[in-house]
C-alpha positions as CSV (number, residue, x, y, z in Angstrom):
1,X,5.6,23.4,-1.2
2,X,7.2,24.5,2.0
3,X,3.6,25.5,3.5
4,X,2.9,21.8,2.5
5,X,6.0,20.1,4.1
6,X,5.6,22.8,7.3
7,X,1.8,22.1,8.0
8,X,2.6,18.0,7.6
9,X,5.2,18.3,10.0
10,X,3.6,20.3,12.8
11,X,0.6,18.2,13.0
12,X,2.6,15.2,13.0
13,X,4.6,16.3,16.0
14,X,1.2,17.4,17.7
15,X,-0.3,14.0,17.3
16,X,2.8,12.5,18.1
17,X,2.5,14.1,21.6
18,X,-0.2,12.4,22.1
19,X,0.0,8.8,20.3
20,X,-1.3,9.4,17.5
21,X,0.4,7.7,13.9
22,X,1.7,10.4,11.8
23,X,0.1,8.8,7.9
24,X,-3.7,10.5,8.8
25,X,-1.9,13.6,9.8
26,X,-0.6,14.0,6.4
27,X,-4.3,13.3,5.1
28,X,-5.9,15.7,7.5
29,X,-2.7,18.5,6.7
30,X,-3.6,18.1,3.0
31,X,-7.7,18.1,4.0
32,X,-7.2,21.3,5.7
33,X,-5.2,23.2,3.4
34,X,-6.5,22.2,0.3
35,X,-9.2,23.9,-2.0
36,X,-12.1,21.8,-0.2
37,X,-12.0,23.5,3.1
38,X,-12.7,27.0,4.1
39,X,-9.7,29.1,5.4
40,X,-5.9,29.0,4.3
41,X,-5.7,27.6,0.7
42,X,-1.8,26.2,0.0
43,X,-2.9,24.3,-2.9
44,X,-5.6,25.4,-5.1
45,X,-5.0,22.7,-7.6
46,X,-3.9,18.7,-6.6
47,X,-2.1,18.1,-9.6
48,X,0.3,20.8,-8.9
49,X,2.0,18.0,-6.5
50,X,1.3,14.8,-9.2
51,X,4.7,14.1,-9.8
52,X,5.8,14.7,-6.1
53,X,3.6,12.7,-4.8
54,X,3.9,10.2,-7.7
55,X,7.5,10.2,-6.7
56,X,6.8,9.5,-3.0
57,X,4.7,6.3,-3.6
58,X,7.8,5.5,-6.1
59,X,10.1,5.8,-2.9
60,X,8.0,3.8,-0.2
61,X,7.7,0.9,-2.5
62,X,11.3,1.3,-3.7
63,X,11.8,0.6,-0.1
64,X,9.6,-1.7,0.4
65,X,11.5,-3.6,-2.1
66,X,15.0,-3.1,-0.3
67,X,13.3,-5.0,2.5
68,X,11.8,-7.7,1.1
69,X,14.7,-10.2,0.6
70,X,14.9,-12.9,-2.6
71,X,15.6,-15.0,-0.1
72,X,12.1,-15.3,1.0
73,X,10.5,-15.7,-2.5
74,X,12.9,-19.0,-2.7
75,X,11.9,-20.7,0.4
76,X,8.3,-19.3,0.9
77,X,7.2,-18.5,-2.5
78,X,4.0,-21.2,-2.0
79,X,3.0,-20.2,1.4
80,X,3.0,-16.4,0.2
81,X,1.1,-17.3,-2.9
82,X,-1.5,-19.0,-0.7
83,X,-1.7,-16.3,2.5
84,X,-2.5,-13.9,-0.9
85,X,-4.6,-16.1,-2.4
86,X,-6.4,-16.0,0.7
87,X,-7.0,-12.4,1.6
88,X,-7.7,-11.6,-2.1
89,X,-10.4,-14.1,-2.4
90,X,-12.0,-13.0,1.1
91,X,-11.6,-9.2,0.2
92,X,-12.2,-8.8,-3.2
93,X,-15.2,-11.5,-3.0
94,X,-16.7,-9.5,-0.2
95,X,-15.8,-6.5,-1.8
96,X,-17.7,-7.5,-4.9
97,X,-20.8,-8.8,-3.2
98,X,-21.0,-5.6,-0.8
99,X,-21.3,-3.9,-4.7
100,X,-23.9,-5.4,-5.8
101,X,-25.5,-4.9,-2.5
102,X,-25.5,-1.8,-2.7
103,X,-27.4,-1.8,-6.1
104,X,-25.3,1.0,-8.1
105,X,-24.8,-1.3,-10.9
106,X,-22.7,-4.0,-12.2
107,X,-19.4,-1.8,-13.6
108,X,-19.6,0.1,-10.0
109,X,-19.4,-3.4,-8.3
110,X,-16.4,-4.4,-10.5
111,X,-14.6,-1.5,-9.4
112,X,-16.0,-1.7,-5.5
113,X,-14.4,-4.9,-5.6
114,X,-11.1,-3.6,-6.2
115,X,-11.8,-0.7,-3.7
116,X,-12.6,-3.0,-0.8
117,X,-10.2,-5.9,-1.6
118,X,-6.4,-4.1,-2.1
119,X,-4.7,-2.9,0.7
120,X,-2.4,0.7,0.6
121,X,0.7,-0.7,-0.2
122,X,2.2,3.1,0.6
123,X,0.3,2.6,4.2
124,X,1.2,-0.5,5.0
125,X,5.0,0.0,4.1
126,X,4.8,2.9,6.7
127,X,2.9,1.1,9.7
128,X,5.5,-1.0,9.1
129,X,8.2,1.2,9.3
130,X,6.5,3.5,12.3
131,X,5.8,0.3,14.5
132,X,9.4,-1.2,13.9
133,X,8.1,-4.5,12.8
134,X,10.2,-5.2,9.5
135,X,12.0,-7.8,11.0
136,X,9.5,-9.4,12.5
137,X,8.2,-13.0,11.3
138,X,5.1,-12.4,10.2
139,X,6.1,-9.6,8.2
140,X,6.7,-12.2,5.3
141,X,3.2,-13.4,4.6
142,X,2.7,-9.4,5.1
143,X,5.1,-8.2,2.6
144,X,4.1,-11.4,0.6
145,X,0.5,-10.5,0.3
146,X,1.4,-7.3,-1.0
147,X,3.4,-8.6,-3.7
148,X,0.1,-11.2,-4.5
149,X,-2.2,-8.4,-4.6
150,X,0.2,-5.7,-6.9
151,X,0.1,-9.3,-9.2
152,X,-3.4,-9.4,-9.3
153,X,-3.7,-5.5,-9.4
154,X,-1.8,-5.1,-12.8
155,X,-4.2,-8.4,-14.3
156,X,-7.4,-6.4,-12.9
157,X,-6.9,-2.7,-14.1
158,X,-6.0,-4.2,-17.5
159,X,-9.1,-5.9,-17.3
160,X,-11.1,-3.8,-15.6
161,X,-10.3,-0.7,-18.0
162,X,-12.3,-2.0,-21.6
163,X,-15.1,-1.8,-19.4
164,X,-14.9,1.3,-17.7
165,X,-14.8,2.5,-21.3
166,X,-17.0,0.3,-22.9
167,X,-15.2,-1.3,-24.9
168,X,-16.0,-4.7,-26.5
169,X,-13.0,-6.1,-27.5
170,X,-11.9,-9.0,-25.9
171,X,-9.0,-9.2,-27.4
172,X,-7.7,-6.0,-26.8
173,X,-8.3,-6.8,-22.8
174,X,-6.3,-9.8,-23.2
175,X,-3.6,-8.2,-25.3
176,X,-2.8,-5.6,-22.5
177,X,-3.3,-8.3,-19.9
178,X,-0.5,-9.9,-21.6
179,X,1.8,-7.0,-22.0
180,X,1.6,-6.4,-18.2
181,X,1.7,-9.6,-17.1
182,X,5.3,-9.9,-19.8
183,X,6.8,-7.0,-18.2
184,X,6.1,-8.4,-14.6
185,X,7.8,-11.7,-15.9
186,X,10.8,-10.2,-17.0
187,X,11.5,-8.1,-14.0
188,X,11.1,-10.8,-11.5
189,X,13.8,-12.8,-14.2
190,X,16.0,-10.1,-13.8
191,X,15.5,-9.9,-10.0
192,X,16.1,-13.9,-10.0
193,X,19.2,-14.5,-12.3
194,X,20.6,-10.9,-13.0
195,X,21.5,-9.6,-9.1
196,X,25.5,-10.6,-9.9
197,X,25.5,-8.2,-12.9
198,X,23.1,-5.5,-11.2
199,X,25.8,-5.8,-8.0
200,X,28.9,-4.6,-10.3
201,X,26.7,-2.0,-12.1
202,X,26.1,-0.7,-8.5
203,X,28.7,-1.3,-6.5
204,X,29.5,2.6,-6.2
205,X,32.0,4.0,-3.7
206,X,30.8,7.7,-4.1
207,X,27.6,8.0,-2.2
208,X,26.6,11.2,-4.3
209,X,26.8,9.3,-7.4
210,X,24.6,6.0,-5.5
211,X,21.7,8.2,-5.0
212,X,21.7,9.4,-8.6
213,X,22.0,5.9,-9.7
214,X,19.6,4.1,-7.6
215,X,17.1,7.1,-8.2
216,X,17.1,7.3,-11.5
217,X,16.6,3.4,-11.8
218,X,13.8,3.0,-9.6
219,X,12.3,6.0,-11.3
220,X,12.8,5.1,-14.8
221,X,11.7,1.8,-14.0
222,X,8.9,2.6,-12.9
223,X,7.7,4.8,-15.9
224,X,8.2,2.0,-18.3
225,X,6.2,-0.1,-16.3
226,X,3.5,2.4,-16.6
227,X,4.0,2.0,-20.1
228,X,3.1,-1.6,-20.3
229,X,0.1,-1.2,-18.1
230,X,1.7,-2.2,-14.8
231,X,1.4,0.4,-11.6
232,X,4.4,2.3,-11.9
233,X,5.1,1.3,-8.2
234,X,5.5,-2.2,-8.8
235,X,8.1,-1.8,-10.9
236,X,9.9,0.6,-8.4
237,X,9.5,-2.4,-6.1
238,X,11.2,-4.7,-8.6
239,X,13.7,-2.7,-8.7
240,X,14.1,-2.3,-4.8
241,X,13.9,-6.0,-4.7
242,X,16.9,-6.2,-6.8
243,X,19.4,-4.0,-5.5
244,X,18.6,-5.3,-1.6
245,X,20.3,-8.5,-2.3
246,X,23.5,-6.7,-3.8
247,X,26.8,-5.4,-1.7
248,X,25.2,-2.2,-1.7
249,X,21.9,-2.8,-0.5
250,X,22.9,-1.8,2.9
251,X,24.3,1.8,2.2
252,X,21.1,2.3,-0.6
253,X,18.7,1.5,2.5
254,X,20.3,3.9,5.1
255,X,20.9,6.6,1.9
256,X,16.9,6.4,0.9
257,X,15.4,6.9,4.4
258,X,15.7,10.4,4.1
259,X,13.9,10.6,0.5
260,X,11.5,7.9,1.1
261,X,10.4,10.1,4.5
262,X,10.2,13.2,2.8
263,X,8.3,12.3,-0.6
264,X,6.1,9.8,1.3
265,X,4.8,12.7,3.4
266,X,4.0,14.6,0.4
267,X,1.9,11.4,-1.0
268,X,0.0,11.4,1.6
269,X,-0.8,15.3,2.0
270,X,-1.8,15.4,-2.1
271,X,-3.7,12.5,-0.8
272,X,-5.8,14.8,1.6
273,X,-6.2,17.4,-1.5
274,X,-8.4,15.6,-3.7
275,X,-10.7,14.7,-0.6
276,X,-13.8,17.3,0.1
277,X,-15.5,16.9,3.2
278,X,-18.9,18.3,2.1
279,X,-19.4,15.2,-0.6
280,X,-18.9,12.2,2.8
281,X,-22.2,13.0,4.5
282,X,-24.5,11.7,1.3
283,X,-22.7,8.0,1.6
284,X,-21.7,7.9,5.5
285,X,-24.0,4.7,6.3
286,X,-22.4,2.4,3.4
287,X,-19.0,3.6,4.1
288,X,-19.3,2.8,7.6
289,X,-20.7,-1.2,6.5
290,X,-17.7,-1.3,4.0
291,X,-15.5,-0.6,6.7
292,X,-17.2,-3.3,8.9
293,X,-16.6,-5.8,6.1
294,X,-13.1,-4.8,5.5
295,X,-13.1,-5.4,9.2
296,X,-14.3,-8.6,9.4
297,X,-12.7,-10.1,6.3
298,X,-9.1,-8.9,7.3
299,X,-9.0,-10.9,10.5
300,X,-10.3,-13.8,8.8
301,X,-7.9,-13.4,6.1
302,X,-5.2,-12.8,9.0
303,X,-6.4,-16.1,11.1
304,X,-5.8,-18.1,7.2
305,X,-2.3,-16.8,6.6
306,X,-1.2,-16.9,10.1
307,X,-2.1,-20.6,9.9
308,X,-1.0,-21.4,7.0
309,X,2.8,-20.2,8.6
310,X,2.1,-21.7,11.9
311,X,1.7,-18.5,13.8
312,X,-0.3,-17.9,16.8
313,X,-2.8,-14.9,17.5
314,X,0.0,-12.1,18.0
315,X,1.1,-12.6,14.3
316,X,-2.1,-13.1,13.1
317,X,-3.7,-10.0,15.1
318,X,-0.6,-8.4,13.2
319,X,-1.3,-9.3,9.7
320,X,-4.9,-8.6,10.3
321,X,-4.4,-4.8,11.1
322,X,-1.4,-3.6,9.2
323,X,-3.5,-4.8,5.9
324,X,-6.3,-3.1,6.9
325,X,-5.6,0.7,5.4
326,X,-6.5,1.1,1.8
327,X,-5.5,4.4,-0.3
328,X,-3.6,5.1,-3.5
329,X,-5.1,2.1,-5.6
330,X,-8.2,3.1,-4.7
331,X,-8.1,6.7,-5.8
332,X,-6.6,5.5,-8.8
333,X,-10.0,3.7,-9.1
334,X,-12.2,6.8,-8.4
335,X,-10.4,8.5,-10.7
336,X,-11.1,6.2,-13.4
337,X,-14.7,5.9,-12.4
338,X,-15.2,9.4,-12.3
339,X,-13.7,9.0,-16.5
340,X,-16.0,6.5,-17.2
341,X,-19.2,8.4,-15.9
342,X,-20.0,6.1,-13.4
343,X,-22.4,6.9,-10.1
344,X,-22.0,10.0,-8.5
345,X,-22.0,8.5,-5.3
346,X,-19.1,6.4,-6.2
347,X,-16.3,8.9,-5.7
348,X,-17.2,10.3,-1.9
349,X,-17.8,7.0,-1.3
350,X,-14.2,6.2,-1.6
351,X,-13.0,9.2,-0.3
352,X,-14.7,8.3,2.7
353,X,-13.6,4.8,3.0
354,X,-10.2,5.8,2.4
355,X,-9.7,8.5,4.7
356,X,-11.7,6.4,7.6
357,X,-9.3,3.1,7.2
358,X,-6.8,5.5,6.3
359,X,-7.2,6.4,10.4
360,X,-8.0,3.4,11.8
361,X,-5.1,1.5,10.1
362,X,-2.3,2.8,11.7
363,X,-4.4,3.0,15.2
364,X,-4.8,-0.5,15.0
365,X,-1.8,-1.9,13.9
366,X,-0.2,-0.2,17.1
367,X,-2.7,-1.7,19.4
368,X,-2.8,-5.2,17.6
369,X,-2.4,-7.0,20.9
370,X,-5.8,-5.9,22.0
371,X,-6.6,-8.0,19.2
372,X,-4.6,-11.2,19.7
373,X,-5.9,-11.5,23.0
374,X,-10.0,-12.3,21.5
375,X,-8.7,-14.3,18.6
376,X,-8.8,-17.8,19.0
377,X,-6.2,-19.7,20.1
378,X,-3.7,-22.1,18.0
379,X,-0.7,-24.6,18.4
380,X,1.8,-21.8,17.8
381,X,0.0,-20.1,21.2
382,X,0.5,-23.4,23.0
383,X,3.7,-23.8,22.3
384,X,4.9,-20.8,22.7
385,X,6.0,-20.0,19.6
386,X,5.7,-17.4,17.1
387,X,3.6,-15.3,19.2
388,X,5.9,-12.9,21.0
389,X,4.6,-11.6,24.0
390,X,1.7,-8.8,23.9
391,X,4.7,-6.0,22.3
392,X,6.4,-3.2,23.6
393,X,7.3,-2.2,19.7
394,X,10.2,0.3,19.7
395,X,10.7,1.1,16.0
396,X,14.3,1.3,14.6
397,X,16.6,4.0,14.9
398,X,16.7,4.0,11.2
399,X,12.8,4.3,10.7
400,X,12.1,7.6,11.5
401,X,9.2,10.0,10.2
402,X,9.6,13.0,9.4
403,X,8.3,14.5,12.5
């Protein structure tokens, strides 16, 4: 474990040097070390860091929750539901037709669609963080879309998982649909109507006893949400969501930057142990052509939402490229393909695509004004609005790495 947190840490400060963003570093750390490569071996086995790194993705959408205010569900609940519905129906449509492209069959294109159309939610909560653009506008259809797609994640894995296993029971599908979809109903009720009573429950002088509290909530949370079928993230978000609208909500966010840095490193590092470079050369031409379609459909998807807000091309060049990464969703999917017996070819194939938008991401979202500057123009441009000035980002002094 300290090998693990060491080797993240000195290659993040060595890309840092040189501009690079610290989330690949972790991947290549974990690449490196881990029992795919040739040379130093810290971690023979990837599931020796589940729960750590289970814990991590708990964190960064615990946080991502703190930041995402009920405020902005109330007064731009329909324009989020729409910027999702957009992106979705672009990504996972051209997800699903780049499947059956291919020609590996009709299960593998189910789950190529959900591959190719959900963004990292881990990834994008730290481009976020790293390029100090939480409180920027368009960071609301951003966050928004996230929350759209962690909906329609929850509906599609319960869905998605009869036939995986080939079962034929209909009703069984729709019963754990149901279940999910429940639980997600009554935590955004509690989120809505129950932030008075959460408030007292919190409001916690002691800040020892705070990070217990708000800990152990967004943990246990989060395994009961596994229980009823929904990613155990969301529910950590949930939870995040409802404690950043309470008196403490100030003193939880500056008390969880420290864990959120730490654990989310370690997320990313087991990420780079189950990844072995030998298996990427076999499917290195339809990885690349996914990653030009995830290209492509991302700035259209950023040119909707951005419009459907009023932005101009900065905003939208933003949306476009901090959505862009995908990761732990889609391991979640190899895994289960892997289960099910599904094409060889599958797995390395998302490895690959992972790892390579998992690169470019970051990169992109830091140079987004190379972007803005092709896309067309829009009112918001003409007027001036919206579109701050090509940005010299200088993230908060609160949203450090740790590098």
């Amino acid at each position: 474990m300290g090998g693990a947190f060491l080797a993240a840490a000195v290659l993040a400060r060595l890309g840092g040097r040189i501009g690079l963003p610290t989330i690949p570093l972790f991947i290549l750390a974990g690449i490196l070390l881990g029992p795919h490569t040739p040379g130093v071996v810290l971690v023979s086995d990837p599931h020796d860091l589940e729960m750590l790194s289970a814990l991590g993705l708990v964190l960064l959408l615990f946080y991502l929750g703190l930041e995402f205010h009920m405020d902005d569900l109330k007064t731009g609940g329909r324009k989020m539901a729409v910027a999702g519905g957009i992106y979705l129906a672009l990504n996972v449509g051209a997800g699903l037709g780049f499947g059956f492209a291919l020609g590996w069959g009709t299960s593998e294109a189910l789950v190529l669609a959900g591959v190719l159309g959900i963004s990292s939610s881990a990834i994008v909560t730290k481009v976020l963080v790293d390029t100090g653009r939480l409180g920027n506008p368009e960071t609301k259809p951003i966050l928004g879309i996230i929350v759209v797609e962690d909906i329609f994640l929850a509906l599609y894995l319960a869905a998605l998982q009869p036939i995986l296993s080939g079962a034929d029971s209909l009703s069984a599908a729709v019963m754990d649909g149901g279940k999910a979809f429940g639980f997600l109903l009554l935590l955004a009720l509690a989120a809505r109507f129950g932030t008075r009573v959460i408030g007292r429950l919190f409001a916690i002088k002691d800040d020892e006893l705070l990070v217990i509290s708000f800990l152990g909530a967004a943990v246990f949370v989060a395994g009961v949400s596994e229980w009823f079928g929904v990613a155990d993230a969301i529910g950590a978000f949930m939870v995040g969501l409802m404690l950043g609208s309470t008196a403490s909500g100030n003193r939880i966010r500056k008390l969880v930057h420290p864990l959120r840095d730490a654990f989310g490193a370690i997320f990313f590092f087991a990420f780079g142990l189950s990844i072995d470079p030998g298996d990427l050369p076999v499917v290195l031409w339809p990885v690349l052509a996914a990653v030009a379609v995830t290209l492509l459909m991302n700035v259209l998807a950023g040119l909707g939402s951005a419009r459907v807000y009023g932005f101009g091309a900065g905003p939208a060049a933003n949306i476009s490229t901090t959505l862009l990464a995908r990761g732990e969703f889609a391991l979640i999917l190899a895994t289960m393909a892997a289960g099910a017996g599904l094409d060889s070819r599958l797995s390395p194939f998302i490895a690959g695509y992972v790892l390579l938008l998992a690169v470019l991401g970051p990169l992109a979202a830091g140079r987004s004004a190379w972007l803005a500057r092709i896309l067309p123009k829009t009112r918001g441009d003409d007027h001036g609005k919206n579109t701050p000035p090509p940005p010299k980002e200088t993230p908060r002094t609160s949203a450090t790495t740790v590098a």
